[in-house]
N, C-alpha and C positions, 0 to 999 in steps of 0.2 A: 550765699556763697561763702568759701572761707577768705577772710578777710587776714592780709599779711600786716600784723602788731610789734614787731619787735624784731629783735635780733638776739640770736642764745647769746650772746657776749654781756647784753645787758644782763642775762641771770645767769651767773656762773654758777652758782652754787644754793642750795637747799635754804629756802628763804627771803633768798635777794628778790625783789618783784619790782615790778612798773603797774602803774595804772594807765589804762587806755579806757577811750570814750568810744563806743564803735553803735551806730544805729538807737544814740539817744540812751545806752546801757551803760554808766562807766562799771568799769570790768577789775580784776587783781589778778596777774599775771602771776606767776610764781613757779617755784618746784617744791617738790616735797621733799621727805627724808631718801629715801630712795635715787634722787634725779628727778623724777615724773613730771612736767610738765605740767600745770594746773592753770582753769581761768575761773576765778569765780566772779559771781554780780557782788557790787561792794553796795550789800544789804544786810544787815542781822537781820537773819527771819524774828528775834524778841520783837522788837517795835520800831524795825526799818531803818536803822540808823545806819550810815555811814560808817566801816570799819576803815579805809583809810582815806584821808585826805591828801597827803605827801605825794607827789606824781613818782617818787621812786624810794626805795627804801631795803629795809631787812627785818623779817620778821622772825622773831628769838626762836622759832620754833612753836608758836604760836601766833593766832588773829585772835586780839582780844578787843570786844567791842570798849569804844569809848562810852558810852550812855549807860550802859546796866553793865559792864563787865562778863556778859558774855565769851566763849571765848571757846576759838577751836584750835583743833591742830593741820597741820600743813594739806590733810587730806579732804578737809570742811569740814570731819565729824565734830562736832558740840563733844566738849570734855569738861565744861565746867558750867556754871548756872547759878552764879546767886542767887541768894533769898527765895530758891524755889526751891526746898526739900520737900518742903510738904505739899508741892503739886504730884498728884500721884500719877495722873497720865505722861507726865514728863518725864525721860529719862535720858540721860548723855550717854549719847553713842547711836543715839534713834534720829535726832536731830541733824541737819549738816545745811552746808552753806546750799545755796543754788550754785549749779555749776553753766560752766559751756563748751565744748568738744574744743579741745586746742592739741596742734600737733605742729611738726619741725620739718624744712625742708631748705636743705641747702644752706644753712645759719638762718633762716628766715623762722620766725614761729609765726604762726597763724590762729585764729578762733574765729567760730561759726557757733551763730548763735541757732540756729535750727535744729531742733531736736534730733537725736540719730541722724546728723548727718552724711551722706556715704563718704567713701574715705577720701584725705588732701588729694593723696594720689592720681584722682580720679578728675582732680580740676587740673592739676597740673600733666599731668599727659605725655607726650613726646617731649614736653621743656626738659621733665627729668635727664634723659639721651641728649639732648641737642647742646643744654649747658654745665653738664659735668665739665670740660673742661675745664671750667673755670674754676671748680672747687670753693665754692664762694663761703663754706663751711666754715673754711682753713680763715680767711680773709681776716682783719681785723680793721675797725672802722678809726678814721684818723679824727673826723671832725663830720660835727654835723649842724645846718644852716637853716635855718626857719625861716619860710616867708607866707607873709598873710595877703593871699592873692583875692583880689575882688571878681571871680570870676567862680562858675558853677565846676564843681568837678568833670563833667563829663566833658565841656569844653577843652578843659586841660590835657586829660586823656586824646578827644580828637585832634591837638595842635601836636603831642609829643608824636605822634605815630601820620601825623599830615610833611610828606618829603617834599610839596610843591614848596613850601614858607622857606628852605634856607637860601637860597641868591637873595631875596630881598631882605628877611628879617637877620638874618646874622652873617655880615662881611666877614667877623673875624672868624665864624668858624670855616667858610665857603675858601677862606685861604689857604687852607688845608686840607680840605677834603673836596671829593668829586661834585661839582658844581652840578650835578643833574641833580644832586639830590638821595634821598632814600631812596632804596632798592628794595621794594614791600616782599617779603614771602608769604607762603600761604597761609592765611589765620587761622588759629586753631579756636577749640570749640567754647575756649574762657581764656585766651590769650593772644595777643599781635604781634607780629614780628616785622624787621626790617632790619639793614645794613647800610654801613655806607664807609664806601673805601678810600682810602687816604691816598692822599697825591704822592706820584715819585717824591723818594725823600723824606716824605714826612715819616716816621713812626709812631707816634700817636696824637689824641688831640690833648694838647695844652698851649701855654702861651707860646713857645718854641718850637711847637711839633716834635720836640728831639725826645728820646726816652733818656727822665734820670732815675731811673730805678730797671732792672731787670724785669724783660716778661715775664708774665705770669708764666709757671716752668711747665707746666701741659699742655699750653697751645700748639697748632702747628699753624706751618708759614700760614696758610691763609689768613686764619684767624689772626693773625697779627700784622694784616696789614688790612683790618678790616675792623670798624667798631659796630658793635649790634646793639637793637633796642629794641627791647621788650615790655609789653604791657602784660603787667599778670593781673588783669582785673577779679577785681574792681579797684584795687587802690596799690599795684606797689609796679614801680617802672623799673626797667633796669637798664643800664646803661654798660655795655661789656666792651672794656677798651682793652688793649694788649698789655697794658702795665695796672691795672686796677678795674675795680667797678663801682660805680656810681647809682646810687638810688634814690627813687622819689617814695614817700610815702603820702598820701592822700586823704586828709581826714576833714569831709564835708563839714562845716559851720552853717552853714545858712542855703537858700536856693542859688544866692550869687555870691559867695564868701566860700573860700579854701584856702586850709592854712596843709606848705607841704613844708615835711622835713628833707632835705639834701645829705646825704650821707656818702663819704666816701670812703672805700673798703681798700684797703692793700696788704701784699702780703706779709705776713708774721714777722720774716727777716729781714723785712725794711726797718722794721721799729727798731731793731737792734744796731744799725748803725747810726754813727753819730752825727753823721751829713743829712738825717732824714730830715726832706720838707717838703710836704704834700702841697705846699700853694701856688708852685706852678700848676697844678689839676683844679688847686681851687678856685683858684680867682679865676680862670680860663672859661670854665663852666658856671661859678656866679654872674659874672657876664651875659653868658646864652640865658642862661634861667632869667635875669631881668629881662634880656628881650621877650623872651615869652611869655612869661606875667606880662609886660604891657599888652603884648598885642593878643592876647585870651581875656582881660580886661576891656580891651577895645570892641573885643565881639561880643562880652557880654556885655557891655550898654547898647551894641547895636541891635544884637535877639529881643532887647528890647521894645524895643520902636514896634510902632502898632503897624509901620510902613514895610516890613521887614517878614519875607518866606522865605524861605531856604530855595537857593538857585542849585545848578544842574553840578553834578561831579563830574570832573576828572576822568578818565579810566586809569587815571597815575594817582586817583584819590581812593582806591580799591581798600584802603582799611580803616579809611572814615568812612567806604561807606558800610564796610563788617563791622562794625563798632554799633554805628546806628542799628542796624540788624539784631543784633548782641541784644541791649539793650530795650528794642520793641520786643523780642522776644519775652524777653524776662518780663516785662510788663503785662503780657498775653494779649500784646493788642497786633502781634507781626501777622 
């Protein structure tokens, strides 16, 4: 699948790159001179070395290997080769890096490591339609929060999109929003959907429920008295409140190890005032996120246990139980 890596804000411009580890590949994020969007495997095909180690950086216009000085231009082709003139099969311009299909949607960038594989478009679906409003494009990220969760990703994923856990697991946020819980929609065919509407009064969720920043300016009433959450598997969640959006990125470590990133998005002309401070959003929601790392933690030492089958669902547990589905599929064992 394609897998959501980045945000275009971290590469503004022809050069700037991140490194991402995705499926045991670390990968180089980048644009080229044109704009274009590039991922390649951080490999010289010379003798396999590592071209960068930096998890973010700027490359001059060039990837020049540290080991032999190999060294290409922004597009992968090989433009230079030491001490190899007189290999005569060699030639710069014939050479290039390995690449992997990466494309952009919504400020989100993505990379799929599958050869030709069909277009982003085609995973993301009706999301396209459903959250234009939000223009997440435009957004601009305030602060972002790591946490090294001892629990399996999938886990994670079926606790963010399970509406039975908030009465018990989170008081504070149940004091704001509809104590039934998530309002599941119909899942789509590589993403989950849900809602859940905020009490008289509240306008969004933070530590005050009050909004201190302008709605996002394309919403209508509904949507702003309603926060959504979306799963765009395999690894990026979204969080769409009326004044901002919140994301998880998901980047498996181990079978019971996940380490996510928390990022919060708002819009452009927030930064420009001088009152701006995202931590009523922040701390409001670092809160929720440690309750759920403990108790996705809790279930992953309980999956454990040799005493331990999976009991019956819900019919209000209707996108844990498409998740599972999702997943057996993809396995080819559904």
């Amino acid at each position: 699948m394609w897998v959501a890596a980045a945000r275009i804000q971290e590469l503004p411009t022809p050069g700037a790159y991140v490194l991402r580890e995705i499926a045991g590949e670390s990968l180089i994020l980048t644009r080229d001179e044109t704009g274009a969007f590039r991922a390649f495997f951080n490999v010289c095909p010379h003798r396999g070395s590592r071209l960068c180690t930096e998890s973010a950086g700027r490359l001059e216009g060039r990837i020049r290997c540290p080991y032999h000085g190999w060294t290409y231009d922004l597009t992968g082709r090989l433009v230079e080769a030491p001490h190899m003139d007189d290999v005569p099969d060699l030639r710069t311009g014939s050479v290039s890096l390995a690449s992997a299909a990466v494309a952009a949607w919504e400020g989100h960038v993505f990379v799929c490591l599958q050869p030709s594989p069909p277009p982003l478009r085609d995973q993301i679906g009706e999301l396209a339609r459903r959250l234009q409003a939000w223009r997440m494009f435009e957004l601009r990220r305030a602060y972002r929060a790591t946490y090294d969760v001892r629990a399996n990703w999938k886990l994670i994923v079926r606790n963010y999109v399970d509406g039975l856990r908030l009465p018990l697991l989170h008081p504070g946020l149940g004091k704001l929003a509809d104590d039934r819980g998530l309002e599941a929609g119909p899942p789509g065919p590589s993403w989950l959907a849900a809602s859940l509407s905020l009490r008289s009064g509240v306008e969004t969720l933070n530590l005050s429920g009050r909004l201190r920043r302008a709605p996002l300016p394309d919403l209508n009433g509904e949507q702003r008295r309603h926060v959504y959450f979306h799963a765009v598997l395999p690894n990026l969640l979204l969080t769409l409140q009326p004044d901002c959006v919140m994301t998880h990125l998901l980047w498996p470590k181990a079978p019971d190890r996940t380490e996510v990133w928390c990022e919060w998005h708002f819009h452009p002309r927030e930064f420009d005032r001088p009152a701006f401070d995202p931590a009523d959003a922040i701390d409001f929601w670092d809160d929720v996120n440690r309750e759920d790392w403990r108790a996705c933690e809790q279930v992953q030492a309980g999956v454990a246990s040799r005493a331990w089958t999976p009991g019956p669902c819900s019919p209000r547990e209707e996108l844990v139980q498409a998740f599972d589905r999702l997943v057996l599929e993809r396995l080819g064992v559904a």
